[in-house]
C-alpha positions as CSV (number, residue, x, y, z in Angstrom):
1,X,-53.1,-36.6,-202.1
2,X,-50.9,-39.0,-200.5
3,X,-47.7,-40.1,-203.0
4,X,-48.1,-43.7,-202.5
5,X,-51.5,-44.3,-202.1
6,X,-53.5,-42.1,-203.6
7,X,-55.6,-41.4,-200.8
8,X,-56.4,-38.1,-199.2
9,X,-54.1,-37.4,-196.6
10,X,-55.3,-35.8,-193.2
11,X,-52.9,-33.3,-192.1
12,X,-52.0,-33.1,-188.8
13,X,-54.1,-29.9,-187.9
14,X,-56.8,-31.2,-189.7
15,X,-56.2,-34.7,-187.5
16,X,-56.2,-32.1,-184.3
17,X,-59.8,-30.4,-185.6
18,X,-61.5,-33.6,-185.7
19,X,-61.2,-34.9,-182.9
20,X,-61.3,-34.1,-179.5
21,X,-59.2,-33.2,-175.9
22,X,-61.3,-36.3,-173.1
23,X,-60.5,-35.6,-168.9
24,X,-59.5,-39.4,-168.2
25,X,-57.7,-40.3,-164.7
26,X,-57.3,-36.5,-164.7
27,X,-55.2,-35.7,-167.9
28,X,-56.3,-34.3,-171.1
29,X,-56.2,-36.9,-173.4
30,X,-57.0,-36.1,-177.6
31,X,-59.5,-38.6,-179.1
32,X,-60.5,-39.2,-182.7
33,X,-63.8,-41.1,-183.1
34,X,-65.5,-41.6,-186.4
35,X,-66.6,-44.0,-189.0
36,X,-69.6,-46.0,-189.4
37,X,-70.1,-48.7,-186.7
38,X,-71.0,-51.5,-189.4
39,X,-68.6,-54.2,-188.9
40,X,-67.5,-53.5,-185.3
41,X,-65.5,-51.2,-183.3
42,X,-61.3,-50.3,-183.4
43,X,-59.6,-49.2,-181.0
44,X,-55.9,-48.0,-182.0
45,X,-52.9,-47.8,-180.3
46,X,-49.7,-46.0,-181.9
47,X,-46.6,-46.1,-181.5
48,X,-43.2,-44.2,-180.2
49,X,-42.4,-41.3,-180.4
50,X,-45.2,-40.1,-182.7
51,X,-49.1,-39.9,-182.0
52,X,-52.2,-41.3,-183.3
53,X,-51.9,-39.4,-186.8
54,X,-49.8,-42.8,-187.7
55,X,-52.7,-44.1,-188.5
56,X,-54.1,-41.6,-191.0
57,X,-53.3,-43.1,-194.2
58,X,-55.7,-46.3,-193.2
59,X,-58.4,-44.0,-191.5
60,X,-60.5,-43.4,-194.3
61,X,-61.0,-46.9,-195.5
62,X,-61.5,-48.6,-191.7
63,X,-63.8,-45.7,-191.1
64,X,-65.9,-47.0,-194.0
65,X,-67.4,-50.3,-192.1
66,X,-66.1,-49.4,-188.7
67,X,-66.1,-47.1,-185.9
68,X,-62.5,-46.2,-185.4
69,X,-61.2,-45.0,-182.3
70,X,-57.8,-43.3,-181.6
71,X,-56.1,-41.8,-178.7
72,X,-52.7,-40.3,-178.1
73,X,-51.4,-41.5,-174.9
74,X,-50.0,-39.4,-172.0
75,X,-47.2,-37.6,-173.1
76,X,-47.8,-38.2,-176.9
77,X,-49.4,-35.8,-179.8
78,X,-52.1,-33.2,-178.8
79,X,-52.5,-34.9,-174.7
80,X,-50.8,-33.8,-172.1
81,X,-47.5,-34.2,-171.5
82,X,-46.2,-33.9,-168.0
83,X,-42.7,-33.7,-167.4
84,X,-42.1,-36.3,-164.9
85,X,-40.3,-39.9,-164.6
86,X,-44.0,-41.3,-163.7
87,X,-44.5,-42.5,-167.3
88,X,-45.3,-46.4,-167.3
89,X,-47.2,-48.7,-169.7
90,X,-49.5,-49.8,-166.8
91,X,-50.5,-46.1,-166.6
92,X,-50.9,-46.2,-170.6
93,X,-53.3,-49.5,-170.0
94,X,-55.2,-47.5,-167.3
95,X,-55.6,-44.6,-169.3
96,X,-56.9,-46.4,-172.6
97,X,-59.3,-48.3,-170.0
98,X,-60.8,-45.4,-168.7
99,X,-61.3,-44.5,-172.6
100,X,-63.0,-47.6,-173.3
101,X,-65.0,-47.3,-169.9
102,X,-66.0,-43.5,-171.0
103,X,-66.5,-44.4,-174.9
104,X,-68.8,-47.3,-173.5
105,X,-67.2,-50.2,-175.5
106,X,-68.7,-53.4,-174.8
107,X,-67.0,-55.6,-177.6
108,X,-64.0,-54.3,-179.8
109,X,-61.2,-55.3,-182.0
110,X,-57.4,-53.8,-181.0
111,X,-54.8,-52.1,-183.6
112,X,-51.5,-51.7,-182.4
113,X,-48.5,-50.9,-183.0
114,X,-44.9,-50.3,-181.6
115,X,-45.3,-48.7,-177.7
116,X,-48.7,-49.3,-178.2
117,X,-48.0,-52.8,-178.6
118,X,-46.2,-52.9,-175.2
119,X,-49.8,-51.7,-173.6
120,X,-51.8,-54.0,-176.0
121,X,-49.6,-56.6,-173.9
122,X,-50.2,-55.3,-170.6
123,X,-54.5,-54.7,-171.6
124,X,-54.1,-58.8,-173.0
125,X,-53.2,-59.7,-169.9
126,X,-55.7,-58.3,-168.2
127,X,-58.2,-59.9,-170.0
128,X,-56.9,-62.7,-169.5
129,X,-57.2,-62.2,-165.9
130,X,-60.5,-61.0,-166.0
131,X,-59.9,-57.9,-164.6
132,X,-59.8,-55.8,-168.0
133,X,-62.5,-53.4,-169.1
134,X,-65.0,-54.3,-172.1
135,X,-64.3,-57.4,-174.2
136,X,-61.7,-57.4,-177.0
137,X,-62.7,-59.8,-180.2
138,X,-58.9,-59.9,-181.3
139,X,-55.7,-58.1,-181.5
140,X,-53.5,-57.0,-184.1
141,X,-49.7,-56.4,-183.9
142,X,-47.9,-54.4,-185.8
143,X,-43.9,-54.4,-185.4
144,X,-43.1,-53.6,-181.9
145,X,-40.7,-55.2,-179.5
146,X,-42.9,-57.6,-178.0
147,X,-39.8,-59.6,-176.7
148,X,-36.9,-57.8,-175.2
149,X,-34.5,-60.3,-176.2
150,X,-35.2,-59.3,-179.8
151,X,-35.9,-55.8,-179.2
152,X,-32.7,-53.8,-181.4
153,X,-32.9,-49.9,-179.7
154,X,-30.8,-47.3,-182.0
155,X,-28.5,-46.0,-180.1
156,X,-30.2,-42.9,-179.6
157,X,-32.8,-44.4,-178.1
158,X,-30.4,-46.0,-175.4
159,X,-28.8,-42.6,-174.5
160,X,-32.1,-41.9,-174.0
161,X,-32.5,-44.0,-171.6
162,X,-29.3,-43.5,-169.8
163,X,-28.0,-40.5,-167.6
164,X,-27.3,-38.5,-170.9
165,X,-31.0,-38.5,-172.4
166,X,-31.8,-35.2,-171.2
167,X,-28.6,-33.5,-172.6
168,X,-29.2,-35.7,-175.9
169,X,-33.5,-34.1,-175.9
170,X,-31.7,-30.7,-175.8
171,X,-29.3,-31.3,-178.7
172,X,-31.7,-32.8,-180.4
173,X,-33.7,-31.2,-183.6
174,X,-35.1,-31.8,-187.1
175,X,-32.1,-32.7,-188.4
176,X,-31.2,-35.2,-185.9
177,X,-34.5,-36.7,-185.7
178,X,-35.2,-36.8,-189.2
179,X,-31.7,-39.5,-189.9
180,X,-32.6,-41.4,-186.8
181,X,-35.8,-41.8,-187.8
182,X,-35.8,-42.3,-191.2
183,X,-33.4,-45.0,-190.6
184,X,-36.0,-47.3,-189.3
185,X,-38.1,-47.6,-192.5
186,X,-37.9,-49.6,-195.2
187,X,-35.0,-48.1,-198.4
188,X,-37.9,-47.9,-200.9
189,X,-40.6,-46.0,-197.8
190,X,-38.4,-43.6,-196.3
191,X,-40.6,-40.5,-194.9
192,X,-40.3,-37.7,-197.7
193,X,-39.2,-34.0,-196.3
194,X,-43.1,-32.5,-196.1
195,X,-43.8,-35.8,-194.2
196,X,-41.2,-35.5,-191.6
197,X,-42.3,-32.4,-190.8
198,X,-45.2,-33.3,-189.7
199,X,-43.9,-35.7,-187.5
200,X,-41.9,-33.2,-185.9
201,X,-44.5,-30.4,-185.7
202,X,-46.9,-32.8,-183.7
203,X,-43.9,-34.2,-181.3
204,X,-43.3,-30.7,-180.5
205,X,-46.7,-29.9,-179.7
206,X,-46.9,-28.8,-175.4
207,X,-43.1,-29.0,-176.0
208,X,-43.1,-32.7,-176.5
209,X,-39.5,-33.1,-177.1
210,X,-39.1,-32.5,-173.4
211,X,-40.1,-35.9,-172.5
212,X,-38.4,-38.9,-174.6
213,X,-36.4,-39.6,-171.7
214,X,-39.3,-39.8,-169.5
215,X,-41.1,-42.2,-172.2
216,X,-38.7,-44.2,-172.8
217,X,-38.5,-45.8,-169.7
218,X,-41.0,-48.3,-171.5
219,X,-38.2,-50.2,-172.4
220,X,-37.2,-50.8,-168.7
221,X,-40.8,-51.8,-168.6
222,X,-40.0,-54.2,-170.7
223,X,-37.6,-56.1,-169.2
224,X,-39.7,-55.6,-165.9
225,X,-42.3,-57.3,-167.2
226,X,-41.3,-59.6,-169.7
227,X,-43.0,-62.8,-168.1
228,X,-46.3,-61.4,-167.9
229,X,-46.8,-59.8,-171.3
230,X,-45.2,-63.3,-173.2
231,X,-47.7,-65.2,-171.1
232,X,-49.8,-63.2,-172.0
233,X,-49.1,-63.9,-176.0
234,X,-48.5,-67.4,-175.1
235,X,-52.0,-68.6,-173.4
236,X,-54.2,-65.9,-174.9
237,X,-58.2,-67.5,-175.2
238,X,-58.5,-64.0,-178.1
239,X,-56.9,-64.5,-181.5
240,X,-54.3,-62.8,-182.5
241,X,-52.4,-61.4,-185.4
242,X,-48.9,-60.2,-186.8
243,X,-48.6,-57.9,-189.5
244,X,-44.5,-57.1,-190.1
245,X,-42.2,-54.8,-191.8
246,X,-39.6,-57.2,-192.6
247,X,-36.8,-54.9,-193.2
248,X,-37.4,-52.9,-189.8
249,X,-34.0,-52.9,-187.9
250,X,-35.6,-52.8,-184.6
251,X,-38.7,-55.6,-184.6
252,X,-38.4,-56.9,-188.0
253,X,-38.2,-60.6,-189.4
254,X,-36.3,-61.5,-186.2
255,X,-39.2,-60.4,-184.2
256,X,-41.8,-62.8,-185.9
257,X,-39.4,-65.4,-185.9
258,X,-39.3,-65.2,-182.1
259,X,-42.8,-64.8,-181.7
260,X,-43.5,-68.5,-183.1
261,X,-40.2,-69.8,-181.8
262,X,-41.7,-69.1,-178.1
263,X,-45.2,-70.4,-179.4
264,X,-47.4,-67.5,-179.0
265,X,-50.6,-67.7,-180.1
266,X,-51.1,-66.5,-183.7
267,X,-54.2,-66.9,-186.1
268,X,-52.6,-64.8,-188.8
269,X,-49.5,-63.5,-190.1
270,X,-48.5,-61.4,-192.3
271,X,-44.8,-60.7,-193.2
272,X,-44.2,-57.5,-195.8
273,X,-40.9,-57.3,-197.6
274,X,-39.1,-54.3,-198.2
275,X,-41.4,-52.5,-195.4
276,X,-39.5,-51.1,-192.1
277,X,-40.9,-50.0,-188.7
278,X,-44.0,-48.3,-189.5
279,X,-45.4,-50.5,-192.3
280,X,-49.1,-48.5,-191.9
281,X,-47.1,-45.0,-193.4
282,X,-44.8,-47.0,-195.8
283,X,-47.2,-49.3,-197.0
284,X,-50.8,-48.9,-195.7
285,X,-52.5,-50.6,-198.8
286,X,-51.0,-53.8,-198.0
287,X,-51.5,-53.4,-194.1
288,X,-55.1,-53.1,-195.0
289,X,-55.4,-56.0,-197.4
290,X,-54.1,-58.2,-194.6
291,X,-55.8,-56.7,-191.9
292,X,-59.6,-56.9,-193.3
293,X,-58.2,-60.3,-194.2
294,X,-57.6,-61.3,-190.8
295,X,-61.1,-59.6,-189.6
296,X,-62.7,-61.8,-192.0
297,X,-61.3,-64.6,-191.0
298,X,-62.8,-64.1,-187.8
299,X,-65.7,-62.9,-189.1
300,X,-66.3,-66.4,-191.3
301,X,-64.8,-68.8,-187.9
302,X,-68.1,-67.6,-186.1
């Protein structure tokens, strides 16, 4: 039983049983797709450097009155993980495309969070263009560095990214990666031992580790493409939402406050104190309120 929540927790080779390894643009790609197609469709996007298990402590109670769909992306969790420099968030789009293509999605609603929420940007703009695949109803963000203005990288993250990062991925273990990452959640949500883990046992999986510094070009990415994924926030005909971790050093309250100061579209909002980067582990009971909240709201516009 989770600590928090008292909800049954899915461990991560449980997570790995239930679903599935898809052939998309010719990788293996691990799938979880369950729940009860009442309300709609999800599609789920997670985050850096960890997988779809993220989303575990809200999967039993969105899988009650929707079908829930999860993917870890190339290089992420139980899918493959090349090792090569060829990693880009318009490959990520084009992969979770040729998921919703195979999955036959018509109309669906979009979960994201952190990297994810870098591709959510890049899929927006597609549909904005008219050139993405299936219809979204909405999108929800969770904290993610949507702007790269406001986007705080540790510092491990930008040795990553620099000549170093493959020296820093071989120095790197537990211990390192469970201070750096502990440090982005919230004081009163930080990961307990057991759940750190298995963080780290799924990373590892296909000698994940291997790769941050090939991921992490997303942040490059970033910068790239800034222009197209604000647009794509800014003039978006599909409602959108922001659900925060206030305290989160990287995307917190700055974020949000940067998201309305540049006047992107927002239709709800959502902004949890004392919760860090990954407010769906630290606090999923409140993510939920607000996200069925927003879904709702939607649901009563039509």
């Amino acid at each position: 039983m989770s600590e928090r929540t008292g909800a049954v927790t899915i461990t991560p080779q449980h997570w790995r049983q239930r679903g599935s390894l898809l052939q998309l643009l010719g990788h293996s790609i691990f799938v979880l797709d369950e729940g009860i197609d009442r309300c709609g469709t999800l599609v789920l996007l997670h985050g850096f450097p960890t997988s779809s298990w993220d989303w575990q402590p809200l999967w039993a109670d969105l899988t009650k009155d929707y079908r829930v769909i999860a993917l870890d992306m190339l290089g992420f969790g139980f899918s493959d993980k090349p090792d090569h420099r060829a990693y880009t968030i318009h490959r990520q789009a084009d992969l979770v495309e040729a998921l919703v293509a195979a999955k036959q999605l018509t109309a669906f609603h979009v979960l994201a969070h952190d990297y994810g929420d870098t591709v959510a940007q890049e899929l927006l703009a597609r549909q904005l263009d008219s050139s993405g695949v299936g219809k979204w109803l909405s999108c929800c963000f969770l904290n993610g560095g949507l702007f790269p203005e406001t986007h705080r990288a540790l510092f491990s993250q930008k040795l990553l990214l620099s000549p170093l990062g493959g020296l820093l991925v071989k120095l790197t273990g537990f211990r390192q990666f469970s201070a750096g990452f502990s440090q982005v959640f919230g004081v009163a949500h930080r990961p307990t031992e057991h759940q750190l883990n298995d963080f780290w046992w799924i990373i590892n999986v296909n000698q994940g580790k291997r790769v941050f510094c090939n991921l992490i070009t997303y942040i490059s990415d970033r910068k790239l493409h800034r222009e197209r994924w604000v647009s794509a926030l800014q003039t978006s005909t599909i409602p959108l939402a922001v659900i925060n971790g206030s305290v989160d050093p990287i995307s917190g309250a700055h974020m949000v406050a940067r998201y309305q100061e540049l006047g992107c579209r927002l239709d709800y909002v959502a902004k949890l104190d004392a919760v860090g980067h990954y407010p769906q582990v630290e606090d999923p009971q409140r993510v939920l309120e607000h996200y069925r909240l927003h879904l709702q709201a939607l649901y009563d516009a039509r």
